[in-house]
Backbone as a chain_set.jsonl record, in Angstrom:
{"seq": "XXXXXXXXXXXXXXXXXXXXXXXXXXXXXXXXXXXXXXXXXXXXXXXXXXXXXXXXXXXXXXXXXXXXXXXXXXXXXXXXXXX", "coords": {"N": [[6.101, -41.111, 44.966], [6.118, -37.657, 46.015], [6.763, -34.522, 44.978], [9.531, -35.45, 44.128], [11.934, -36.165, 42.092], [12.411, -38.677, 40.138], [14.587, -40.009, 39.569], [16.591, -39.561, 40.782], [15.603, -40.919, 43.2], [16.6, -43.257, 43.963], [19.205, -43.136, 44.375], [22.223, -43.017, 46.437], [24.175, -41.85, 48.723], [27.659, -41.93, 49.306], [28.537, -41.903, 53.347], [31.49, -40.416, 53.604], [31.586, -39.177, 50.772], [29.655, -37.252, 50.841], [30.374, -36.108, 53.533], [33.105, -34.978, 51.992], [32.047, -33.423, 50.321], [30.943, -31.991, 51.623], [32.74, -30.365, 53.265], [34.219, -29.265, 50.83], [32.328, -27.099, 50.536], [32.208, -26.074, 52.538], [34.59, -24.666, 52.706], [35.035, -23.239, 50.514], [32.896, -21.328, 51.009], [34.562, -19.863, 53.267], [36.694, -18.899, 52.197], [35.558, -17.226, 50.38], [34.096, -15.927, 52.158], [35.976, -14.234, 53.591], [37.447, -13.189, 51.292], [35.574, -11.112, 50.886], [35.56, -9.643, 53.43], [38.204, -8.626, 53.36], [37.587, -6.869, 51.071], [35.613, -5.392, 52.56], [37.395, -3.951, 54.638], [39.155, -2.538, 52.914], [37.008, -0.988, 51.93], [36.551, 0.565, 54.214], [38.529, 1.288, 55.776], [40.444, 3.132, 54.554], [43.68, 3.26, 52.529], [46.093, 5.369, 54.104], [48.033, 8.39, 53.378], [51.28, 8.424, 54.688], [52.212, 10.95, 57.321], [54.23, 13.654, 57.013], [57.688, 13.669, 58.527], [58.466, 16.077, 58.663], [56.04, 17.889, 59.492], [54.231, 20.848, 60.787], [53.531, 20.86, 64.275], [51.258, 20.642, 66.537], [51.368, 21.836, 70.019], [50.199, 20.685, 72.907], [48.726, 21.798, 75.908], [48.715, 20.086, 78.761], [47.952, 21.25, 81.177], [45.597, 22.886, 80.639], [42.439, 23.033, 81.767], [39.259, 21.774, 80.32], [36.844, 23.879, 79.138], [34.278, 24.859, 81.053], [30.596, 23.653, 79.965], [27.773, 25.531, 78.592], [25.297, 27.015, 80.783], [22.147, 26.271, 81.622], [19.458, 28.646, 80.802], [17.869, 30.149, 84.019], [14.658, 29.108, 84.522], [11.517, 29.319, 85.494], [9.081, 26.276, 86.038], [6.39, 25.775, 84.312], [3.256, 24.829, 86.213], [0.19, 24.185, 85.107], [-2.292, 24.247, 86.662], [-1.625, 25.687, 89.093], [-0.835, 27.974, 88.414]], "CA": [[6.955, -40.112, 45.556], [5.426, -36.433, 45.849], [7.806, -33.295, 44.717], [10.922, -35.554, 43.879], [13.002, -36.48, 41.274], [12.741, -40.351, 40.359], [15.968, -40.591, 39.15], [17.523, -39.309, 42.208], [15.441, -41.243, 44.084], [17.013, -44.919, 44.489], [20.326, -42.589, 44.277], [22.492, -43.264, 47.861], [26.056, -41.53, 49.012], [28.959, -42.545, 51.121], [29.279, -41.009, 54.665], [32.57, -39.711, 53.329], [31.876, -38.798, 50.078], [28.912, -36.42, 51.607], [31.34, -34.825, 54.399], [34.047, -34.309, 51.823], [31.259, -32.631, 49.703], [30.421, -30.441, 52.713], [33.812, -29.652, 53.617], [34.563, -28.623, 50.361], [31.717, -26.06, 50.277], [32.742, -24.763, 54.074], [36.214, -23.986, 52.459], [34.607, -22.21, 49.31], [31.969, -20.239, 51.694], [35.494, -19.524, 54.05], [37.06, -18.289, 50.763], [34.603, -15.642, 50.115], [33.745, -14.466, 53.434], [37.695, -13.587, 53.296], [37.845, -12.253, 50.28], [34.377, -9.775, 51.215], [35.716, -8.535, 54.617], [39.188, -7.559, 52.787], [36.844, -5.418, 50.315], [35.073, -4.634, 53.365], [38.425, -3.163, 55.049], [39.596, -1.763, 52.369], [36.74, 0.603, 51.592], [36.116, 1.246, 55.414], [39.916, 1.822, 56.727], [41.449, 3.989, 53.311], [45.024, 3.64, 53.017], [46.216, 7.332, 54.1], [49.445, 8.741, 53.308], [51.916, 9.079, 56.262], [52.319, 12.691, 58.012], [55.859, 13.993, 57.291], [58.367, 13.912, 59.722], [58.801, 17.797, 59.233], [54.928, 18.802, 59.265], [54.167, 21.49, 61.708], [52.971, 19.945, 65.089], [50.524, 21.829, 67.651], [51.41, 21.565, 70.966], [48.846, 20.562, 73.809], [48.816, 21.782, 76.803], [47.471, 19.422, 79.3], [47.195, 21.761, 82.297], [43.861, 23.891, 80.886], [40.459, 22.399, 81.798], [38.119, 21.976, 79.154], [35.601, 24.797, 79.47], [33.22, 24.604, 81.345], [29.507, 23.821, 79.289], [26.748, 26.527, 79.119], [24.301, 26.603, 81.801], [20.542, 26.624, 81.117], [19.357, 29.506, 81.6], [16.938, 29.706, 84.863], [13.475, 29.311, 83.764], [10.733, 28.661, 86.153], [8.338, 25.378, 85.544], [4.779, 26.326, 85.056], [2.133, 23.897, 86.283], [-1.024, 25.662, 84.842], [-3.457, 24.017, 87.277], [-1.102, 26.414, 89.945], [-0.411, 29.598, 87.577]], "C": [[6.44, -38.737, 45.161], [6.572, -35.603, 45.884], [9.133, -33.837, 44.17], [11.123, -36.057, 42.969], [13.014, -38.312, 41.037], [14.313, -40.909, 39.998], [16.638, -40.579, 40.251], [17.036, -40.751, 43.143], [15.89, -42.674, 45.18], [18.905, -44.572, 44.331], [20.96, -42.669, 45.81], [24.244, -42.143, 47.085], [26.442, -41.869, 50.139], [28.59, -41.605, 52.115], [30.381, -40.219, 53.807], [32.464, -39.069, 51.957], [30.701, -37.316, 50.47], [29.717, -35.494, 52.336], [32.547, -34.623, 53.431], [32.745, -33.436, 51.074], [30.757, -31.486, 50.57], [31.778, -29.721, 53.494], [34.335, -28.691, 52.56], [34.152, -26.988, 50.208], [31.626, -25.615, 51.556], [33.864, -23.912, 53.654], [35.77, -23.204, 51.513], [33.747, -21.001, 50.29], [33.507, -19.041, 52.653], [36.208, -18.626, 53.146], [36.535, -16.841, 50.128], [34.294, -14.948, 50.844], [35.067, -13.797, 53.326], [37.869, -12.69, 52.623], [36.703, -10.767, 50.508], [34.756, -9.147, 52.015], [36.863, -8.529, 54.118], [38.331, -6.542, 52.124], [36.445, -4.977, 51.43], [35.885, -3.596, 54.342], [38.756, -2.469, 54.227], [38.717, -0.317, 51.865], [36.438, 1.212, 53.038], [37.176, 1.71, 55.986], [41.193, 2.438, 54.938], [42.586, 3.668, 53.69], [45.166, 5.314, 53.254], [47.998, 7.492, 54.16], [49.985, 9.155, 54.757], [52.556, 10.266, 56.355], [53.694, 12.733, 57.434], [56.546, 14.218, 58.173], [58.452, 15.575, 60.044], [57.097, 18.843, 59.248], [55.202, 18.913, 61.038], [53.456, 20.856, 62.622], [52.301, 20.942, 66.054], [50.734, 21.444, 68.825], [50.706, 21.319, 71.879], [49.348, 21.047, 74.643], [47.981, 21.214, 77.876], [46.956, 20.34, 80.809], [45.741, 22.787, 82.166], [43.104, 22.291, 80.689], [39.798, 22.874, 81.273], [37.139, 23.051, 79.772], [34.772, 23.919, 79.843], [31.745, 25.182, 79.996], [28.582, 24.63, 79.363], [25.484, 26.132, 79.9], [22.946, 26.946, 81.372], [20.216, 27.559, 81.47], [17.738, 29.378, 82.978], [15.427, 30.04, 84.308], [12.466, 28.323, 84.797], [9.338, 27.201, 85.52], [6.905, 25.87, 85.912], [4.093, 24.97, 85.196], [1.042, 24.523, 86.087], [-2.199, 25.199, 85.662], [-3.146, 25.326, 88.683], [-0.958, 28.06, 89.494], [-1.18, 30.613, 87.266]], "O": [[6.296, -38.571, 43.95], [7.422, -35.847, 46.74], [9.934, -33.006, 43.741], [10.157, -36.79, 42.759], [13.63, -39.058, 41.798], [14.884, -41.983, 40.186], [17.251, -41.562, 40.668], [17.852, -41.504, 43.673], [15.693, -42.989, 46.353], [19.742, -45.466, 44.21], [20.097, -42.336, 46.622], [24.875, -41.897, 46.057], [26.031, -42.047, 51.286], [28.316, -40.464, 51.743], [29.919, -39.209, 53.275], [33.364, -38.241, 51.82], [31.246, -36.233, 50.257], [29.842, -34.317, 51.997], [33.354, -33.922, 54.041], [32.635, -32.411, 51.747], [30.304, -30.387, 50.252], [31.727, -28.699, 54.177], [34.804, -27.597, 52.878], [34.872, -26.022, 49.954], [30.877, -24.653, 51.724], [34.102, -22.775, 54.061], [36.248, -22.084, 51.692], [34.074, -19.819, 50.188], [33.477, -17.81, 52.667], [36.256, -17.45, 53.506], [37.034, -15.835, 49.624], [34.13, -13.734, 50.725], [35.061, -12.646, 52.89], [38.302, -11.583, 52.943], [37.06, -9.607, 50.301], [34.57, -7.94, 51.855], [37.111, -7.869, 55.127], [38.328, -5.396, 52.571], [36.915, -3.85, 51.589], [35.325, -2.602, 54.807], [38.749, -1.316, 54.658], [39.143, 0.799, 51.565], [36.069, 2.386, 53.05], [36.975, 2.615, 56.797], [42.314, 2.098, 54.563], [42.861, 3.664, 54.89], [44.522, 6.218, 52.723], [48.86, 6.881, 54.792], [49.475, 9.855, 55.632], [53.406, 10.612, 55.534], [54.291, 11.657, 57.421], [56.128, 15.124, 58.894], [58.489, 16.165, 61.124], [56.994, 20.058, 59.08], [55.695, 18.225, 61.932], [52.587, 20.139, 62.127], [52.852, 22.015, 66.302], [50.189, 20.348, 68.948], [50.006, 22.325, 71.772], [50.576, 20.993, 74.579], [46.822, 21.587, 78.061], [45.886, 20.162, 81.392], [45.057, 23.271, 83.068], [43.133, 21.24, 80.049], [39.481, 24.06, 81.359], [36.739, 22.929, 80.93], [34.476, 22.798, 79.43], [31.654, 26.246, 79.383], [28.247, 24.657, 80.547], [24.797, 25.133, 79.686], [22.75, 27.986, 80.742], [20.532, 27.763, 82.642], [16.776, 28.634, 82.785], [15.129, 31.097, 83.753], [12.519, 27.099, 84.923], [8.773, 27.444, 84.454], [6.374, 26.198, 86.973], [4.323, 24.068, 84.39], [0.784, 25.466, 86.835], [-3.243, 25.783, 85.372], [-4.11, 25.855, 89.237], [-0.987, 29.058, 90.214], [-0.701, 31.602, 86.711]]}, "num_chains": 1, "name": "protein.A"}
């Protein structure tokens, strides 16, 4: 036998004692991903204190239209085989 273990090697397991052995270590892996994406929420979504009912509020008005964006200014294209 090349690379293995002789002791192991005339070593057998159940069907079932195999899939509980791999169920257990789906539920341990399930366990930790859990517990990582809570840390991972908790440092990406901060708790934040809630606004006060009496803080000052800014009013919107939805009838202005966003400014208009600045326009390029006009600038001719040189082709220097033409110029």
């Amino acid at each position: 036998m090349r690379g293995g273990v002789p002791e192991l090697a005339a070593a057998s397991i159940s069907l079932k004692d195999l899939e509980a052995a791999r169920n257990r270590r789906r539920r341990q892996l399930r366990q930790e991903l859990t517990s990582r994406r809570s840390l991972v929420d908790e440092l990406t979504h901060p708790v934040r204190e809630p606004v006060p009912t009496d803080a000052a509020t800014i009013e919107r008005t939805p009838d202005l239209a966003p400014a208009d964006p600045p326009r390029p200014s006009a600038t001719r294209l040189k082709i220097y085989r033409e110029d």
